[in-house]
Each structure stands twice: as structure tokens, then as C-alpha cells.
N, C-alpha and C positions, 0 to 999 in steps of 0.2 A: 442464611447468614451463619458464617462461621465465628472462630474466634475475634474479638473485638481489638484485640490490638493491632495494631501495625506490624507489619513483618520488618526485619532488619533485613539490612544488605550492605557487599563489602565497603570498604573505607571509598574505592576508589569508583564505585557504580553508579552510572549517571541515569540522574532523573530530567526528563522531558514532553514535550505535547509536539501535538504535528495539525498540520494544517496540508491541504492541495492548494493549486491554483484556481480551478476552475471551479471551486467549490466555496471560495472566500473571494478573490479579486474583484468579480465583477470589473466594469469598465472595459466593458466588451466590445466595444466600438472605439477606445481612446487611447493613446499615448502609443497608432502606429499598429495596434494589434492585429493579427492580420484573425481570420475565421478559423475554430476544429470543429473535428467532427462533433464535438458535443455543442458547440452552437446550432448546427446542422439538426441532428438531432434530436436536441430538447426544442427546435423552432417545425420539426413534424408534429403533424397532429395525431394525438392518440399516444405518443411516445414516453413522456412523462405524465405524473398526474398532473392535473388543472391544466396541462398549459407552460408550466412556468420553467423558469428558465435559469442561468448563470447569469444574465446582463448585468444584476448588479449583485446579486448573492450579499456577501458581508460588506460592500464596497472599501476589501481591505486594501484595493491600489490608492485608495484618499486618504485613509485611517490605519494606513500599519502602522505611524507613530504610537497611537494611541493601542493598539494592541500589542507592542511591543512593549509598552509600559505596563499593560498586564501581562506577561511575559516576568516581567521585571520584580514585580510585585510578587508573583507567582514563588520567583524564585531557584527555577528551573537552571539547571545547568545547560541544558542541550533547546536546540528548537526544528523541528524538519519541517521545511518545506517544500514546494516543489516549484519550479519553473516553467511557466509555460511556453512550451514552443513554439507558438502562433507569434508571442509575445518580443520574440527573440530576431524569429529569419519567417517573417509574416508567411512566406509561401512553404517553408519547409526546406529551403534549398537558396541559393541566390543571394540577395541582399541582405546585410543584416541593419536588425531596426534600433539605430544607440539609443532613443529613449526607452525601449527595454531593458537596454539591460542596464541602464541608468538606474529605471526604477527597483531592478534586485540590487544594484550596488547600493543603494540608499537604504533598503533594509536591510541590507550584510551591515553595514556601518553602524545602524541604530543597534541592531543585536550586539555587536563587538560593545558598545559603548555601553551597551544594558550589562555587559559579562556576561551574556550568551553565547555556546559557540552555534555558529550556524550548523545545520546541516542539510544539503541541498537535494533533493529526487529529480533528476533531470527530464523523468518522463511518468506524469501520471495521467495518464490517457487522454490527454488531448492534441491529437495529431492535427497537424495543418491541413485544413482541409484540401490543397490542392496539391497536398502527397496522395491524398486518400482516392482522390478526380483520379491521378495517374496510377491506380492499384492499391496504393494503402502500405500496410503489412505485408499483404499479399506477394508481394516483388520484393527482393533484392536490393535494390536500388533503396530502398526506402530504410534500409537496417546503415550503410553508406551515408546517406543523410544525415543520419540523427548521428554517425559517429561524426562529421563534420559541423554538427551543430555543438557536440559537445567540446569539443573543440574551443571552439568560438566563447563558450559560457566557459571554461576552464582558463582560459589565456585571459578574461576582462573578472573573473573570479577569484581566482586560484592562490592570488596573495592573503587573501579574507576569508576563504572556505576550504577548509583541511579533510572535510568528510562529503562524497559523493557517494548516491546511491543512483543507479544510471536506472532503472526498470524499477514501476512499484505493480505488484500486484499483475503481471504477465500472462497469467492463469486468465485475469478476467478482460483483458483485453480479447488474448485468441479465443476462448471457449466460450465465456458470457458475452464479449461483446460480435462475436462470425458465427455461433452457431447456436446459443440459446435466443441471441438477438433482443437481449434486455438493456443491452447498455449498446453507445455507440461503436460501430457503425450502424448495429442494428441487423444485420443477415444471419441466416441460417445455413453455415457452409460445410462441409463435410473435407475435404481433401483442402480446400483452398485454408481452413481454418488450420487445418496441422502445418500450411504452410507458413501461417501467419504466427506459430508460434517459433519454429526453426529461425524464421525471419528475425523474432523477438531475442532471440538466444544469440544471434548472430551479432546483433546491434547493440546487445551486452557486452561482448567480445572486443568489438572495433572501438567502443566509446570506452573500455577499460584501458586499451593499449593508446588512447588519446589523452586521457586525463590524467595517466602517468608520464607520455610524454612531455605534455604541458609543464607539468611538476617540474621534473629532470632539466628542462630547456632553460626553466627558470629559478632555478633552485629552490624550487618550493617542497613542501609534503603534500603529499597528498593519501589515502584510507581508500580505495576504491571496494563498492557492494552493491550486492541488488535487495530487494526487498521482496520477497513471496509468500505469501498468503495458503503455508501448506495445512491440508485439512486431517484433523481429527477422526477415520472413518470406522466406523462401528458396524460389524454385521448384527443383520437381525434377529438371527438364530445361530444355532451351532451346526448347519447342512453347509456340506461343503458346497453345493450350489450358492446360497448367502457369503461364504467365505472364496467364494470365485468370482464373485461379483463386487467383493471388497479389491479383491486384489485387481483386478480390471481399474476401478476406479480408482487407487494408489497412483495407477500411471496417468491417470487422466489429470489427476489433481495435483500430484507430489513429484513421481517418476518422472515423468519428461520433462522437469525441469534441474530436479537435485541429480540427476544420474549425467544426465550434459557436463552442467557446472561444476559438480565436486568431482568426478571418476573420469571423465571425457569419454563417455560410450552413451548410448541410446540404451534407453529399457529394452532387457529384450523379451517381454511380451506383448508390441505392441501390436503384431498382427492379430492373436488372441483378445487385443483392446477392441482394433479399428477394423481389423480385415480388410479388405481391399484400398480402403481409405488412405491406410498408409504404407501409398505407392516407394515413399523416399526420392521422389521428383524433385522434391526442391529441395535436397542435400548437395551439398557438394566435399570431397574430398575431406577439402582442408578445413571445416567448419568445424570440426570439433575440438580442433588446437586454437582455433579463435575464440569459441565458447567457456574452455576451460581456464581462463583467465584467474592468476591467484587470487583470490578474494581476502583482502584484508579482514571485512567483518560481513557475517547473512543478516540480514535482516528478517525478520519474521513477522509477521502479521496474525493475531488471532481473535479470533471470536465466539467460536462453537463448536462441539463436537457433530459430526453428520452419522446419520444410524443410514444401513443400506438392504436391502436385501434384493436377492435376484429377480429376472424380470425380462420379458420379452425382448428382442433387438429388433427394432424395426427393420424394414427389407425395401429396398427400392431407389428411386434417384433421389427421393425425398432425406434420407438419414442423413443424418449430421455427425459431427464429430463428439458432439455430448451424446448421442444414443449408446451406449454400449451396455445395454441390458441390466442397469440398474434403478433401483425407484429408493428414494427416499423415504423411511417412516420417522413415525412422531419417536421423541425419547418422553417419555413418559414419566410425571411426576417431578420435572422440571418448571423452574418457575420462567418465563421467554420474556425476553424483550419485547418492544412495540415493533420488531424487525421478525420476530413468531421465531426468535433463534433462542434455544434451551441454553440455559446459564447449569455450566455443570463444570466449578473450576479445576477437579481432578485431571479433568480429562487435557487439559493444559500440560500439568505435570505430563500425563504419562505420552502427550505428543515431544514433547522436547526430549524427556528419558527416550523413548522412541528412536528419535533422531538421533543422536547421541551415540545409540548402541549400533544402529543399522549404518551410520556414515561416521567411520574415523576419521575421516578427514573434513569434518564439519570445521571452519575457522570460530574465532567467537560471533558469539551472537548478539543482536540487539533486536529488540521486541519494539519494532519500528511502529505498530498499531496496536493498543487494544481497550475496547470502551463498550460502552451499552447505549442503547436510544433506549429515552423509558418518555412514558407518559408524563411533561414536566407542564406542570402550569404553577405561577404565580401565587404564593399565598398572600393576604392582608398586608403584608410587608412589601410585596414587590419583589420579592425573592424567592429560587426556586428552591426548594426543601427538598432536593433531591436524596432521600435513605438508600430509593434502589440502587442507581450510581455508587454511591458509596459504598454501599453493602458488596456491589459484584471489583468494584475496583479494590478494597481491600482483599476479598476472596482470592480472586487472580493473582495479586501481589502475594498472597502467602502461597500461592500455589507454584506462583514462580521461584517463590525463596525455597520449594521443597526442591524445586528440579535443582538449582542450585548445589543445595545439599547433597545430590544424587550424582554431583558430577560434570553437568552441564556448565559450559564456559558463557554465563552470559552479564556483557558487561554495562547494559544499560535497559531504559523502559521510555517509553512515550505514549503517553495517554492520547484516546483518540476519541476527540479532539479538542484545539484550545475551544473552537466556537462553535454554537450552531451553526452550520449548513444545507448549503443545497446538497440532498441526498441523492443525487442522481435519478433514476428512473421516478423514487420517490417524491421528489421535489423539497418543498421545504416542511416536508409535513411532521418528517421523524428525525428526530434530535438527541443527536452525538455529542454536544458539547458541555464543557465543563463553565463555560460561561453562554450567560442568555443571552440571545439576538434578539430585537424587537424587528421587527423585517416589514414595518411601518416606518419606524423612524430610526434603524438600524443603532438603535442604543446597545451597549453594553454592558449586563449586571452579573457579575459574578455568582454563581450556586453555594449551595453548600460545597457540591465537591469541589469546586475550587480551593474553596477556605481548608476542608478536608486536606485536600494533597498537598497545597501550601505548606500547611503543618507539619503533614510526612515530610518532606522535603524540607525542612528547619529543624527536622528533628536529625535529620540524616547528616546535614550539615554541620552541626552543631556533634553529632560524636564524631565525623569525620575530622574535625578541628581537635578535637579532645584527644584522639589518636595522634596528632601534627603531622 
């Protein structure tokens, strides 16, 4: 824990929380929803812990009123959410289902009327499962799709939602979800996964140049960005082997997707990454003028710095696209989340300073995620005393006002997240939220850090009004 105050930030810097779909709606079977792959596989056995599932998660498709009023309470300027696509065009293609998108219109509306602005993720990893039946990511076809979906949620949106982020977190779709095989789809793919990320950059591209036309067609505004989750990576020593093994992983983690979007070129050591893997089979031509799409605002995603040091390449049919001869070590003398990820806020600063110096043409930023799961139980009161939360959310927040200071264009933050949830692979065991879930009778009790950020966020109001 560092200093005990609150960090300030400028007049016009908006404070917010974020939410997924598949990690809050539940109502997994209702209102026309069609199946993704994360029903798929959190309903495999062995794939998440216990068993368990999204069916009903926070059951926020019954109760967004009621979370929107904590929302409201909160005090928040901003809200992201995200969209499920099952929920939308149930197959991924084809029909669309109007009580989907009924059901976001009814939370764009409640937001609007709480004096929230929305902000919409059109894609956080849950693909319809019968894109995935006919290839997935994998195909082409499948990046087309989602630009016509977005389409569809821009034209029955667009008058009530100013801010789109098309891709959250794309890294762990291709890499964590085709080739370490921890999240869905769940495979372990080498060439097909680097396809699935081109695919992913592609359907950035097509859904950017939809949701401005949407705008234009109808005289609306529209902010179009994506959201990525670039990583902090730290060699383990000062051998230029440990620092060759950093740089390998930059592209695995950072490269291949800020080198597309901001520059419009491919990294070019990826042969040095993937070697044979990355044939460039599924490139084409003109995909990098699709890719390269202006980006109003990035979005940024973080949580921890990763230390590396070098390390065998495995050899054979077996390799995947995550092998490329690095290993993970512990940071040592770090206090870790219930997630085993080192709380070390510097390393925030000196990733965004990073970014900053390495990409002139970085647009502003917003810090679309960042929060801590900690060990939260109930005290005597019914209420979770959460210090560590607080303790790492103030950290960060000064850590962010340094980058700030250093230069960094960044115009907003979003705590992650409003509620407990379903943690993916985890289940609901490890808890992200700044309000409590009872996931027996799906009650709602506000933490300290709620009450905490409330405050920040009244405090920021209150001299942003004093300025007029």
C-alpha cells in the first residue's frame, strides 16, 4: 500500500465499472438466446471448476434494473458492457432475434435515464456456437459475420450508444482460447490459432467500417475501439537469451495486434516467434487496410506485470502457437491476488509510458479493465471489508495518474467489475467484484470498495463542478 489518498485526475476524465455478458446475464436458455461456445464448454466435463456454469451467473437479464440503480448510486459516469451474440442473430448469421435486442435496448434506456453513458463490447467471447460447428474464427467467413451482426446492433442501437468497442481481449480468444486451451473453444492449435487471430483483426476492420456507417446513414456519432489486454513482460535476467525470449513474447502478446492496428504491417519477427507456423495462409492482400481502421479511442485492459525467461521450443506436430520458448517465473516479494497474479502498480505506469514512446500514433486511451479478485468473505455486518481491493485500486489509480503526468493521453478508467462473477475456467470461485453476489439467492451487497470508489468518484465530481 502506497500513499492513502486518492489520486486526482483531469476535469473531464471519466470514471466507470464494466460488466461481460456471459459472465452476468445468465438466462441462458431464454428470451430466444441461441448457444456459444462458452455454454458448450463450461457444459464439458473437466473444463471449468465444479461443473458450473453461466445459466444463470448474476441473473442480470431479470435484474439489470436493479443493478443499474447500483450503477446510479455508484455514481459512475460511464458503464461497459458487452453484447452477447448468441443473444442477437442466435446462429451467428441469419435471423435476427428482436427480444434481444429488446432486452439491450431496455438497458441502454435505463442507463440513459440513470445519466449513464453506455458503452457497448460487441464481442466478448462468446461466439454462436454454430459459427464455431462451421470453423469458428478459424474462417473468414466468420470475421463477415460478426461485421453483419454489428451492423444489425448499430442500426437498432446507435441512436442511445455513442461508444463501441468491437473485440475485447482478442489475445485470449486466439491464444488462450485455440492454443493453451483454457478458455473456450478449448483446443490446442498452432497455424489454425494464428489464423484465428488475423481472422479476429479482420472482423475489427469490417465491424469498424459498419458502425460508422450505421452512424453516417443516420446521422448519428459514433467513437469506434477495440479493447486489448497488452502485457507488462519482464525478463528474468540481463542474458540476452531471457531478453530474446522477451521479445518473442511482445509479439505473442502486444505485436500482433498493436503493429496491424496502429502501423498497418505485421510484426516483423514473427518467423523468429512461430517459425513454420506462421505460414501467412490466411492473409490476404487487402487485410491490412481493413485492419488498420482509425481508432477513435484503445482501450486497455490490465492487471499484472508477467517476468519471462528463456526456455526450450518444443518440436513436432504437437507445438502450438503459445510455445515459443518462454516460461514464466514467480516476481518475487509481491503481494498476488487469489488469481496467483503479482500486484506490482509501477509496472502499469511504466507499461503505458512504454506504449506511448514505442507507438506515436497510439489514439487516447481508456483503461476498459482493471481490478483484483481477493479473498472476500463476509464480516458480522454482512458486508465485505474488502482493504486489499481497495488498497490495489487506489495503487493503480495513482499509478495511472503518474502515466498521466508522463504524457500519456488517457481519458477514462473502469473498474473491473461492477459484480461478482462467473470467472470462466474458474467458475464462481474468484471474485472480481466491487459489489457482493450471494449466488444462492443472487442478493446484491455493496463492499467497501464500492463505498470507496463512490467517494472517489463524488470527490471528482464535485471539483469538476467547482472548475464549471
Amino acid at each position: 500500500m502506497t500513499d492513502q489518498s486518492p489520486p486526482r485526475f483531469p476535469p473531464d476524465f471519466l470514471f466507470g465499472t464494466a460488466t461481460a455478458a456471459y459472465q452476468i446475464e445468465g438466462a441462458a436458455r431464454e428470451g430466444g438466446r441461441g448457444p456459444s461456445i462458452w455454454d458448450t464448454y463450461s457444459r464439458t466435463p473437466g473444463k471449468v471448476a465444479r461443473g458450473e456454469s453461466g445459466d444463470v451467473a448474476c441473473d442480470h437479464y431479470h435484474r439489470y434494473e436493479e443493478d443499474v440503480a447500483l450503477l446510479k448510486e455508484l455514481g459512475v459516469d460511464t458503464y461497459r458492457f458487452s453484447i452477447a451474440w448468441p443473444r442477437v442473430i442466435p446462429d451467428g448469421a441469419g435471423e435476427v432475434n428482436p427480444d434481444g435486442l429488446a432486452f439491450y435496448g431496455g438497458l441502454v434506456d435505463a442507463l440513459r435515464e440513470a445519466g449513464i453513458e453506455p458503452v457497448a463490447t460487441l464481442y466478448h467471447w462468446d461466439l454462436p456456437q454454430a459459427l464455431e460447428d462451421g470453423g469458428g474464427w478459424r474462417v473468414r467467413s466468420t470475421a463477415h459475420h460478426f461485421a453483419a451482426y454489428a451492423r444489425v446492433v448499430a442500426d437498432h442501437l446507435g441512436d442511445r450508444v455513442e461508444r463501441w468497442i468491437t473485440l475485447n481481449e482478442p489475445h485470449c480468444t486466439a491464444f488462450v482460447g485455440h492454443a493453451v486451451g483454457r478458455h473456450a473453444p478449448g483446443t490446442r492449435e498452432g497455424t489454425p490459432a494464428l489464423a484465428v487471430a488475423q481472422h479476429l483483426l479482420l472482423a475489427h476492420g469490417l465491424a469498424a467500417r459498419e458502425l460508422r456507417a450505421s452512424a453516417a446513414e443516420h446521422g448519428r456519432k459514433a467513437e469506434v475501439g477495440i479493447t486489448l489486454n497488452p502485457d507488462r513482460l519482464l525478463p528474468a535476467t540481463d542474458s540476452a537469451e531471457d531478453a530474446a525470449a522477451v521479445d518473442r513474447a511482445e509479439t505473442l502478446h502486444n505485436r500482433v495486434w498493436l503493429d496491424p492496428l496502429l502501423r498497418g504491417v505485421y510484426p516483423d519477427n514473427e518467423e523468429a516467434t512461430w517459425g513454420p507456423m506462421a505460414d501467412g495462409g490466411y492473409r490476404e492482400p487487402e487485410d491490412l487496410s481493413i485492419i488498420a481502421q482509425p481508432l477513435d479511442f484503445l482501450g486497455l485492459n490490465f492487471y499484472r506485470p508477467i517476468r519471462l525467461r528463456d526456455a526450450p521450443v518444443p518440436e513436432g506436430p504437437d507445438r502450438t502457437a503459445v510455445d515459443i520458448g518462454v516460461e514464466e517465473v514467480p516476481i518475487e516479494g509481491a503481494r498476488h491476488t487469489t488469481m496467483g497474479w503479482p500486484v506490482v502498480p509501477s509496472s502499469f505506469t511504466n507499461l503505458l509510458v512504454d506504449l506511448h514512446r514505442r507507438y506515436p500514433e497510439l489514439p487516447p486511451i481508456h483503461i476498459t479493465e482493471n481490478g483484483s479478485a481477493e479473498p472476500d468473505e463476509p464480516g458480522p455486518d454482512g458486508v465485505v471489508h474488502d482493504t486489499d481491493r481497495i488498497d490495489y485500486l487506489r495503487d493503480h489509480l495513482g499509478a495511472l495518474s503518474d502515466a498521466i503526468a508522463a504524457g500519456v493521453d488517457v481519458r477514462g478508467y473502469f473498474v473491473w467489475s461492477l459484480l461478482d462473477n462467473f470467472e470462466w475456467a474458474y467458475g464462481y470461485e474468484r471474485r472480481f467484484g466491487i459489489v457482493s453476489v450471494d449466488y444462492d439467492t443472487l442478493t446484491r451487497t455493496p463492499k467497501d470498495s464500492y463505498h470507496w470508489y463512490r467517494d472517489l468518484v463524488r470527490e471528482h465530481k464535485r471539483r469538476r463542478a467547482s472548475i464549471g
